[in-house]
N, C-alpha and C positions, 0 to 999 in steps of 0.2 A: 618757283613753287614746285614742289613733288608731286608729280599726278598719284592719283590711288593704283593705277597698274605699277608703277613704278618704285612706289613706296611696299607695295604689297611684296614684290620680286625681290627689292634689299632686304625685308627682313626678314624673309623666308630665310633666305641668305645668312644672315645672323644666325637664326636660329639652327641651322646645318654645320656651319663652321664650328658653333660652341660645341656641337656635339664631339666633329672632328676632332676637336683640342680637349677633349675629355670633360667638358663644361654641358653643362643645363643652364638655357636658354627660359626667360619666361616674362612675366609681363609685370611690371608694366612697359609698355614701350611707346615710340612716338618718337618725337622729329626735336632735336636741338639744332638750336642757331648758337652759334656764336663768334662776336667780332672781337679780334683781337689784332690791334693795331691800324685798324681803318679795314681791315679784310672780317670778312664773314666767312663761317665755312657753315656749309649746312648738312647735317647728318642724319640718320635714320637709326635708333636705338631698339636694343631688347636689354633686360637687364638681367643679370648673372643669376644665378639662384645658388641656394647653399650660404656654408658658412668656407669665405675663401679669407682663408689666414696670411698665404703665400703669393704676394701681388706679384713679385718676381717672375713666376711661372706666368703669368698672364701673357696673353702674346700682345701684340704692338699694340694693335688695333683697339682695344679695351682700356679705357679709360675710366677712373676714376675721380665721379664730380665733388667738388670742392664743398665741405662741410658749411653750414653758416646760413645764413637768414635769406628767407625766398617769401619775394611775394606770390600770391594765387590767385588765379581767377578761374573760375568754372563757367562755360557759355556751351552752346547745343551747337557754335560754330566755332569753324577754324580761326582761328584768329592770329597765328604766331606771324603772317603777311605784315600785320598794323598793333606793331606790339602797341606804340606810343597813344592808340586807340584806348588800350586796356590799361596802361600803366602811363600815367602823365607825367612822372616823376623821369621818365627817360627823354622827353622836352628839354629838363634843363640840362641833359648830357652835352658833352660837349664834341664836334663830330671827330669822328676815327676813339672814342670813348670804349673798353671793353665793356661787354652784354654777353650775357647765359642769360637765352631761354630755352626753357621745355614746355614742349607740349607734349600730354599723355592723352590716350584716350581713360578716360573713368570708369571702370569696370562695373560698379556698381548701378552704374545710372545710364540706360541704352543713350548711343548719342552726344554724350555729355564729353568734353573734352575741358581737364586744365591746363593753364599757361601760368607758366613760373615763372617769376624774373631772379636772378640771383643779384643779393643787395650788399652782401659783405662778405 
């Protein structure tokens, strides 16, 4: 898990670099997991602002998430630790199975954090 110092320090981070690269940085932001081929990699996001035409220019590190059907859940906790907590349907996965989740925090609502699962 990401302590809050350390989450705080990455995306500071994000946010400076996009500058560097001539990019705005902005929110929403938050933590994806995702396992692909029995590995998990865990990351720490801010998302691009603007209208970016030219994916090319982007530098490495900037990824582009995969269009298609996500579930949500909205909870006042962290929850991306226990996804299978929130989304039961990742029970009948099968193990080393690819998973995208995000967690954001909810701007709207102090507190309030969703977890996305990506479903296709």
């Amino acid at each position: 898990m990401t302590t809050a110092n350390r989450y705080n320090h990455m995306l500071l981070s994000l946010f400076v670099n996009a500058e560097k690269n001539g990019q705005s940085a902005g929110y929403p932001t938050g933590l994806i997991y995702e396992t692909k081929n029995g590995i998990t990699s865990k990351l720490v996001f801010a998302t691009l602002q603007g209208d970016i035409t030219d994916t090319s220019a982007l530098p490495a590190s900037c990824r582009i998430l995969p269009a298609g059907k996500y579930l949500t859940d909205r909870s006042s906790q962290h929850r991306i630790e226990q996804p299978a907590d929130v989304f039961p349907i990742l029970t009948n996965k099968k193990a080393g199975e690819d998973t995208l989740l995000i967690e954001t925090d909810v701007m709207e609502e102090k507190g309030v954090k969703e977890l996305q699962l990506f479903v296709s």
